[in-house]
N, C-alpha and C positions, 0 to 999 in steps of 0.2 A: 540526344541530349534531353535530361529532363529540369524542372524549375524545381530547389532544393531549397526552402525559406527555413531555415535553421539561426540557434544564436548559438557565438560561439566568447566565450569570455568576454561576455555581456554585449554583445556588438549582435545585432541583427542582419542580417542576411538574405539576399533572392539572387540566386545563382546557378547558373546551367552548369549542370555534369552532368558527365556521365555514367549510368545508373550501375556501370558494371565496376566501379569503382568500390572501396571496403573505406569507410569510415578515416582509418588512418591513412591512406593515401590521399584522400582527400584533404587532412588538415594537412599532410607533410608538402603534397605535390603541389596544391594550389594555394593553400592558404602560409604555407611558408610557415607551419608553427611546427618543426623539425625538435622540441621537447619530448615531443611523443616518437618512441622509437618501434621498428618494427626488428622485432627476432625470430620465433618460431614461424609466424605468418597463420600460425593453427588455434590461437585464443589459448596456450596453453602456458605460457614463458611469462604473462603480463608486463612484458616490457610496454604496449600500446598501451597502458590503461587511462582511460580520461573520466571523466563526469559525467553521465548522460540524465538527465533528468532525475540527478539526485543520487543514481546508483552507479560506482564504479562497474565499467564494461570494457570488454576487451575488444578496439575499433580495429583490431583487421579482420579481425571478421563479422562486424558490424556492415551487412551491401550501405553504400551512403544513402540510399533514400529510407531507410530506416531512420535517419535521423530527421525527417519530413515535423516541422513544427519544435525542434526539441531544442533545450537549453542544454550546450555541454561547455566544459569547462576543462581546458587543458595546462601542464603545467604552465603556461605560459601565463596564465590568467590566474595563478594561485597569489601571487605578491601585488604588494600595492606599492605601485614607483620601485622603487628602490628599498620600501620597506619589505623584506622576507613575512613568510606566516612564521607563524610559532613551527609550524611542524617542518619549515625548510631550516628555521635555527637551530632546531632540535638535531635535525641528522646532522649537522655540520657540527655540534657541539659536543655530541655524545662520540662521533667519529664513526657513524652509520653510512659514512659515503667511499665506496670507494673505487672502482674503475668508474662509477655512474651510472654503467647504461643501464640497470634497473631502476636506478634512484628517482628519475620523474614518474612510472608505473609506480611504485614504494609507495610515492609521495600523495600519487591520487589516491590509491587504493585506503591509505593514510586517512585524509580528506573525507572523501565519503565517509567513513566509519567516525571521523569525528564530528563531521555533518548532522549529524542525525542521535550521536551517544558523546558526547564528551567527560566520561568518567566508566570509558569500557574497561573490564575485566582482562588480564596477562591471556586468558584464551580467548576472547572475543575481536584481542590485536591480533593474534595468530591466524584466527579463522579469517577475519577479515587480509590478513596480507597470504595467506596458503594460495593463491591464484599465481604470485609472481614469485619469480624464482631468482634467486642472487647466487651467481657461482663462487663471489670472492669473501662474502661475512658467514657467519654463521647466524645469523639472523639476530643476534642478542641484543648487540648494541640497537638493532635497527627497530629492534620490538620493543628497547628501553627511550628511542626519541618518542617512539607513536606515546608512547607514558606519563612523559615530560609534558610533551605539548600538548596533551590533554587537561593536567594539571594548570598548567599557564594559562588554558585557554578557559580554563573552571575558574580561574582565580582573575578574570578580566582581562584578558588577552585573547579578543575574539579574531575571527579570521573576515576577510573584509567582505 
């Protein structure tokens, strides 16, 4: 076992695992935040994707002590209470959601990219969500919420 001092949806952390663990097993198996799903298992599917210091990563194959000191942010920690972000109202508005299980990967991947650009370009949404894969949309409506809740989030509607 090793000592893993990480924050995870603002919450601070010092906690033994161990080392042979991937990131996403670590938030699903111990920390109980089961938002983050695993699929390929290979960083290829982005169903895992969380926050890690600002950049959406793919945590199954993030070893958990890569995240030694870091701030990440899983769907779990995207909403405030009961209040949704713009970008969880936006897929459920435009009808971007639909078996799910990509939609909290969607959602960070989402996140990040509006983290840091809130008025990106129809290809800088694309590029930014090309990592996860949705076998049930054809990506339109799902690249038309990242749009939406850009705009919202331009026009005072910030994320918390």
């Amino acid at each position: 076992m090793e000592k893993l001092n990480v924050t995870v949806n603002g919450k601070f952390m010092s906690v033994d695992v161990d080392p042979e663990l991937c990131l996403a097993d670590f938030l699903r198996d111990r920390l109980f935040l089961t938002g983050t799903k695993i699929g390929c298992g290979k960083g290829e599917c982005g169903a895992c994707t969380v926050i890690m210091d600002g950049k959406a990563v793919t945590s199954c194959i993030i070893p958990v002590m890569r995240a030694e000191g870091s701030v990440i942010e899983t769907i779990e920690g995207v909403s405030d209470g009961d209040k949704l972000h713009p970008i969880q109202e936006e897929f459920i508005n435009k009808g971007a959601i639909q078996c799910g299980f990509c939609t909290p990967g969607m959602i960070m991947s989402s996140k990040a990219l509006l983290d840091r650009n809130n008025d990106p370009t129809a290809d800088e949404v694309k590029e930014a969500l090309g990592g996860n894969i949705c076998r049930c949309t054809g990506y339109v409506k799902i690249e038309e919420a990242v749009m939406s809740a850009a705009e919202r989030m331009r026009n005072g509607e910030t994320s918390k």
